[in-house]
N, C-alpha and C positions, 0 to 999 in steps of 0.2 A: 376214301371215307364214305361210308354209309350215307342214306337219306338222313334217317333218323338220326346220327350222330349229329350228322351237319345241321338240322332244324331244333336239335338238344341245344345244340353251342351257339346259333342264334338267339333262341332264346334266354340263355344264360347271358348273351353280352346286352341284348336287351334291355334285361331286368339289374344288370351292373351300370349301363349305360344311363337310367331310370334311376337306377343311386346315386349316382353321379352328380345329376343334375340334382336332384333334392337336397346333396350333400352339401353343393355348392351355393347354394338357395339359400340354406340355414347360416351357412357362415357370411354372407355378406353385410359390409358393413363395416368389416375389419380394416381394409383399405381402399381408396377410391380406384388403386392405378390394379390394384388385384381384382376388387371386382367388375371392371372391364373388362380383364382377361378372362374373366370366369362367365361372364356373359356371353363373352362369345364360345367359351367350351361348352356352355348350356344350349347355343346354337348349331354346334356342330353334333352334340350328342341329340338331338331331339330332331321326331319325324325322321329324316332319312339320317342315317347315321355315318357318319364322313371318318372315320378313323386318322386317316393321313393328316388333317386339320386339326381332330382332335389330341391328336400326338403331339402335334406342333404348340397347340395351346395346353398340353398340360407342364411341357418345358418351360413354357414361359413363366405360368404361373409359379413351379417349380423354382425358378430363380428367382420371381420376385418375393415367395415367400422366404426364401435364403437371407435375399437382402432385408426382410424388415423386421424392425428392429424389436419388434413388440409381437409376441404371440397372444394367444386369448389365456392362456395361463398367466402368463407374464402382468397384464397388463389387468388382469383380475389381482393380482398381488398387488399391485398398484395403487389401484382403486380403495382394496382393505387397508391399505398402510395411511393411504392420503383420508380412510374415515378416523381413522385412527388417531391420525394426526390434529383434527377438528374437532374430535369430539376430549381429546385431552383438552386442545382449548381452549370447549363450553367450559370445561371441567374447572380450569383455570379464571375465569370467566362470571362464575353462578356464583349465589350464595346462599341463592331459594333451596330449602332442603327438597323440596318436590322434585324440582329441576335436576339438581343434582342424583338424587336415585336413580329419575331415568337415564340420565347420564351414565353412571354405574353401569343398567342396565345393557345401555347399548353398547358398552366399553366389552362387555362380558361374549358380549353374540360376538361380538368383533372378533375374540380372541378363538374362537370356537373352528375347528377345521371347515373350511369353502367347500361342497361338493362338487360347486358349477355354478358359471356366468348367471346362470337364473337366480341362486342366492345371496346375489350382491343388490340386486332392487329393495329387496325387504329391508336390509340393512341400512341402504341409503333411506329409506322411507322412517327406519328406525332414528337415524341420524338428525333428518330433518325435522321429525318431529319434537327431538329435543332442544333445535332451534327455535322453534314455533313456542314452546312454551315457555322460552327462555324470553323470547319479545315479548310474548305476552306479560311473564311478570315484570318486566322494567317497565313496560307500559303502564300497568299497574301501579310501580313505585313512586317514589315522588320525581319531579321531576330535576332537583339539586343535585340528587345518586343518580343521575343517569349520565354517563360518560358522551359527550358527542366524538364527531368525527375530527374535531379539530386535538381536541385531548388524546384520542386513540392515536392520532398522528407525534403527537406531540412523543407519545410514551414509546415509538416505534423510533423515531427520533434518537431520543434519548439510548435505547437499546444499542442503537446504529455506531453512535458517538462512541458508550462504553467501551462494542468491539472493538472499535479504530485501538482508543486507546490501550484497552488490554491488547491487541498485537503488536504494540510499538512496547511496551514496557516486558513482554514475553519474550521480544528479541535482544533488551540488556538483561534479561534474566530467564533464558532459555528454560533453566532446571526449580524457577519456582511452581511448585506443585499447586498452591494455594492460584496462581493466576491462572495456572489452565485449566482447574476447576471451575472458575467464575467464567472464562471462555467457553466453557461446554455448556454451562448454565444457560448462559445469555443465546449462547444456538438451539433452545429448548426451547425459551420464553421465559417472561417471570410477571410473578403478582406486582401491583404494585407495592407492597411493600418488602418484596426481594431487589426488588429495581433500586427503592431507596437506600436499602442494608448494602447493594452491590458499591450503590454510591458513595457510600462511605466510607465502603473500604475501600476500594480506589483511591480516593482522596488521601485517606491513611500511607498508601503504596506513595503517591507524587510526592506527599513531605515529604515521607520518610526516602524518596530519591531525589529531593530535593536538599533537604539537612545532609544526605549524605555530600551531593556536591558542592554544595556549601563549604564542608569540612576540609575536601579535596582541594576548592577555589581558595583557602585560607590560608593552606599550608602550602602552595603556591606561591601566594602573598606573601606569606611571612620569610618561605627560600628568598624571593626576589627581595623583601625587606633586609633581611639578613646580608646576602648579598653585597644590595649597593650599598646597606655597613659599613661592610671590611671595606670596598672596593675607597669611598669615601674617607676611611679610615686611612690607606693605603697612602689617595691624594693628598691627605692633610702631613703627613708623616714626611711624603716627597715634596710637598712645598717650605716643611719644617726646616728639612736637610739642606734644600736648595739656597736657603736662606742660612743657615750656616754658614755654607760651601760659600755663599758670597762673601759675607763675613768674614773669612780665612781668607780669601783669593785678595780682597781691598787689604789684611792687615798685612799680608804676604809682599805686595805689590808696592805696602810704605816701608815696609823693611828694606825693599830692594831701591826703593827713592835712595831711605837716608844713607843706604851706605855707598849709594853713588856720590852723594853729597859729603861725606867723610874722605873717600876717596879724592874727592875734585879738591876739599880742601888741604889734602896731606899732598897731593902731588903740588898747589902752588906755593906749597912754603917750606919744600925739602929742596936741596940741591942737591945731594949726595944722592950718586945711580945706585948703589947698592942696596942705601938704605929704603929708596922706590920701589925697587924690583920687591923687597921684600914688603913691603906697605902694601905692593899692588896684589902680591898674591892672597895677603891676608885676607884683604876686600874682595876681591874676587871666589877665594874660597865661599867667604861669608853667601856670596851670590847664588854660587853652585847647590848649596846646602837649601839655601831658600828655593830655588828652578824645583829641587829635586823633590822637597818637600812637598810645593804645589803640584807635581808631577804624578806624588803619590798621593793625594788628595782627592786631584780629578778621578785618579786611576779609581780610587774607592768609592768616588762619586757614579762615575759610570757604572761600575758595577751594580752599586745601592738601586740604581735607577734601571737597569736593565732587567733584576732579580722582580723591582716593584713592576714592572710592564709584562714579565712574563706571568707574575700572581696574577693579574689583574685578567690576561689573556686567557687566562684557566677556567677564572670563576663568570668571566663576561661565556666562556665556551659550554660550559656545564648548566650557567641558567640557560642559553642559549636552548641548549637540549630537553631542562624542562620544558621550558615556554610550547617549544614546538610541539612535545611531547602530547600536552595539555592540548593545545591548536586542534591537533589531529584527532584527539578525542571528544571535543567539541563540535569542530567538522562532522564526524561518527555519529556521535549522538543525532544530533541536527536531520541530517540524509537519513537515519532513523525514526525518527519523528514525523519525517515529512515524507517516508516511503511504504506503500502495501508491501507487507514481508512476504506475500503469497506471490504476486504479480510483480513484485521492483516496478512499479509505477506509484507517480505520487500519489498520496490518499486523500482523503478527504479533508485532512485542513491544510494539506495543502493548497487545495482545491481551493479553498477558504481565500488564505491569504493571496493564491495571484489574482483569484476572480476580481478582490475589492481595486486590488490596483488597476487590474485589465478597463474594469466597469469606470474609475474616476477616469484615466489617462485618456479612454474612449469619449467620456462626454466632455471631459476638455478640451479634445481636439475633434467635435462632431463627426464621429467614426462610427458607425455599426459595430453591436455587439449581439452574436446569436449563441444561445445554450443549447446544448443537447442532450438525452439522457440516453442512453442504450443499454438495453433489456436482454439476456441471451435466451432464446425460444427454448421452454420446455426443458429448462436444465436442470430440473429435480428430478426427470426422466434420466437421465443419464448418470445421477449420482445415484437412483433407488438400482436401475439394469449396471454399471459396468464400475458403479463403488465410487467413492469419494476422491478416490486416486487421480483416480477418468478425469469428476469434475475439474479438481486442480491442473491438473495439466489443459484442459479446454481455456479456462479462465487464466492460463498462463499465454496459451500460443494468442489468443482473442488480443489481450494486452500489447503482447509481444507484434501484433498485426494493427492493430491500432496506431499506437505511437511510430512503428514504422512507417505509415501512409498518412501520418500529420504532417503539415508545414512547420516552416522553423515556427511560425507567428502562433501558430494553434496550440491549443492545450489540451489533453486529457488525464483524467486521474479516477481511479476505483473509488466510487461511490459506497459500495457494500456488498455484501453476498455476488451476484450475477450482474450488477447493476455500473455501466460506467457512466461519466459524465466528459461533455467537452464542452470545451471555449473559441469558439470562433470565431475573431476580430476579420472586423471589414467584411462581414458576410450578413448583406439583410436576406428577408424573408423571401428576395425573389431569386437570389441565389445558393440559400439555403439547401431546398429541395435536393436539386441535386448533386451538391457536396455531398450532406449526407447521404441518399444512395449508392454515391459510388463507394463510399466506407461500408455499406449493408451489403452490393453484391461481392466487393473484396472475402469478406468477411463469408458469405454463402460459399466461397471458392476453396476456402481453406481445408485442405486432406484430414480428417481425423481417422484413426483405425482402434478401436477397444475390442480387446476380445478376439481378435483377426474376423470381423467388421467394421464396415467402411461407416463411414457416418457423415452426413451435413448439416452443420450448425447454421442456425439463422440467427437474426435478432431482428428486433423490432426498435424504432426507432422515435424519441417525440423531441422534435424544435421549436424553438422560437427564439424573435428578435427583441431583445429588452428594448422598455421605451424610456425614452428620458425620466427622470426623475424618480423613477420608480425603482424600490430595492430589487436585487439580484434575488430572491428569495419569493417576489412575486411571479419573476419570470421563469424561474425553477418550476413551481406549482400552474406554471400554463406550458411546459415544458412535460411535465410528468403527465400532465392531463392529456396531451398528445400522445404519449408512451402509453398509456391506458386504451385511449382509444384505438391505436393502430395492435395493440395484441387482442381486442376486442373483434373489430375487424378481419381476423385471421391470421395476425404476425407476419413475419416477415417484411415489414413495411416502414413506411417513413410516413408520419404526419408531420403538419407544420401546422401549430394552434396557436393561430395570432386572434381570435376572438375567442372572448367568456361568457 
């Protein structure tokens, strides 16, 4: 090769080598563990130029761009979708017509095609400004309409609750249309006055599967009344008979007295054998006749009484099978009631009712009671990239790992959305900690693949130890205050918030 070839093709790798490095410059930022590696490709390309090192870091980079999970396209789609999501909100939210316009406004750019990462600033600035004038006017208004945070919580609450319930009543009535509408509703948000109209029909849906098991519980009733009826009926009829039957058996039994006693007196005032023999058979016959009569008496007694034990055997066999019938559908209901249809783990009132027991049994017999709440990190990233599918199977294996690495004595149950809770007796605050860690790094351990990509789930973790006298419901709210904090802090973590 030429001088001049070979000083062309230096400088061509040069001035690639100089792109390189500015390429890699602009894009940092994206990830911490890439732009390491991309720092040091900036060192191998710059000043003397090392190829062999530079080769080696740009594989590397090359995989770890492979593995992550979020490109700058991606995760700009993200960004528009999660403004989108907020400013529907304000939307929901305002009632100032001002407010509302720019709202519109910003709703509008939103929808408009992204050129580039640079066009999502304005947006967000768009966004934000709708919030700012949104404070502004409640500041403005009086201060009776203005919702606090205990209300907003309360209304989030309430929402939470509906779910539960609409998934427990969607799983005895799979094919109502009307309740997975109100389910997609309630995953949207609602005014408060859809929140109320939801509530009422709901309430409509519980009578109305209420009066129906009522109807069900009745005619139940009324079999089993029916029933021990006949069966009742059956007994009085065989004690009627039985009482016959004795009646016949005592008049049977003086028949056969007196003609023993006719007998006794015709043999001591006959002398003649012939005319005996013949006396005796007479009286005798008379005997036979009476034996055989009683004979067939019994005989129809038995049977009357065998025919009455096998009715009785029938209809004791048939309620027998309602009853159970019923039992097992009761059972059903119940484990429905008190199970996430998503996770097969208990829900939320479940949750409910063992906590109240766990909470008294605990301060009757001065035992430690800690709560927990666990958050899964960034799990709307995974339902916006790999679909709603994805999430449900995460929020199913999570469950499915949870309950497996609890004690017999522990509790856990779905809270809501991504959100579980646990109960754990006999564990204060200085054993807490790391309990739950070892549930957080379990959990960090677990394989997921969408997509044929690998992925690690985290969560974030908030504890505390209830104190005496105080409701389950305080300790909740210094429990969630620790979950707040530790995904504040960077997730993936365990706080334990024993002061307020």
């Amino acid at each position: 090769m030429e001088a001049k070839q070979l000083q062309s093709l230096r400088a061509h790798s040069e001035q690639l080598a100089g792109f390189i490095v500015r390429l890699t410059s602009y894009y940092e930022g994206l990830s911490a563990e890439i732009d390491k590696e991309l720092q040091s490709l900036r060192g191998h390309l710059s000043g003397k130029i090392d190829f062999t090192l530079a080769t080696l870091s740009m594989n590397k980079v090359s995989q770890l761009i492979m593995l992550e999970p979020y490109s700058v396209k991606t995760l700009t789609q993200a960004w528009i979708r999660q403004l989108e999501e907020d400013i529907q909100a304000f939307q929901r939210l305002v009632t100032e017509p001002a407010a509302r316009s720019q709202a519109a406004k910003a709703s509008s750019a939103l929808k408009k095609p992204i050129n580039g990462i640079s066009a999502v600033l304005p947006l967000y600035q768009k966004v934000l400004k709708c919030y700012q004038s949104g404070m502004g006017n409640a500041e403005e208004s009086a201060p009776d309409n203005q919702p606090n945070n205990r209300t907003v919580q309360l209304k989030q609450n309430l929402i939470d609750e509906l779910g539960q319930l609409v998934q427990t009543y969607i799983r005895v009535n799979p094919e109502d249309d009307y309740l997975a509408s109100l389910q997609e509703r309630l995953g949207q948000g609602l005014t408060e006055e859809e929140l109320l109209n939801s509530c009422l029909i709901l309430i409509r849906v519980m009578v109305q599967e209420t009066l129906t098991e009522a109807n069900t519980a009745g005619k139940i009733i009324q079999r089993l009344n029916n029933a021990l009826g006949n069966i009742n009926g059956d007994v009085q009829s065989s004690i009627s008979k039985s009482a016959e039957s004795f009646e016949a058996r005592q008049s049977r039994n003086q028949e056969l007295r007196n003609v023993l006693e006719d007998m006794e007196d015709a043999l001591e005032g006959e002398n003649n054998i012939d005319d005996l023999k013949q006396q005796a058979q007479h009286y005798l016959g008379q005997m036979a006749n009476s034996l055989s009569a009683g004979e067939e008496a019994e005989r129809q007694e038995q049977e009357g009484l065998m025919s009455l034990l096998v009715s009785m055997q029938q209809q004791l066999s048939s309620l027998q099978k309602q009853t159970n019938s019923y039992r097992k559908k009761l059972v059903e209901q119940r484990i429905n009631m008190y199970t996430d249809p998503l996770t097969r783990v208990p829900n939320r009132m479940a949750y409910n009712e063992r906590a109240s027991k766990e909470w008294d049994r605990c301060q009757a017999q001065n035992r430690p009671l800690s709560i927990a709440v666990v958050d899964v990190d960034h799990f709307k990233r995974i339902n916006d990239k790999y679909g709603h599918a994805a999430g449900d199977k995460t929020l199913q294996a999570i469950a499915r790992h949870l309950k497996t690495n609890l004690t017999s004595s522990e509790f856990m149950a779905r809270w809501g959305g991504e959100e579980f809770i646990i109960l754990l007796p006999d564990h204060a605050s200085d054993k807490l900690l790391n309990r739950l860690n070892e549930l957080r790094e379990g959990l960090a351990k677990l394989p997921f693949k969408f997509k044929q990509e690998r992925l690690t789930v985290t969560a974030s973790i908030g504890g505390t130890q209830c104190r005496t006298g105080e409701k389950l419901d305080a300790a909740f709210e210094r429990a969630d205050k620790g979950l707040y904090k530790a995904k504040s802090d960077g997730r993936n973590q365990v706080v334990i918030q024993d002061n307020e």
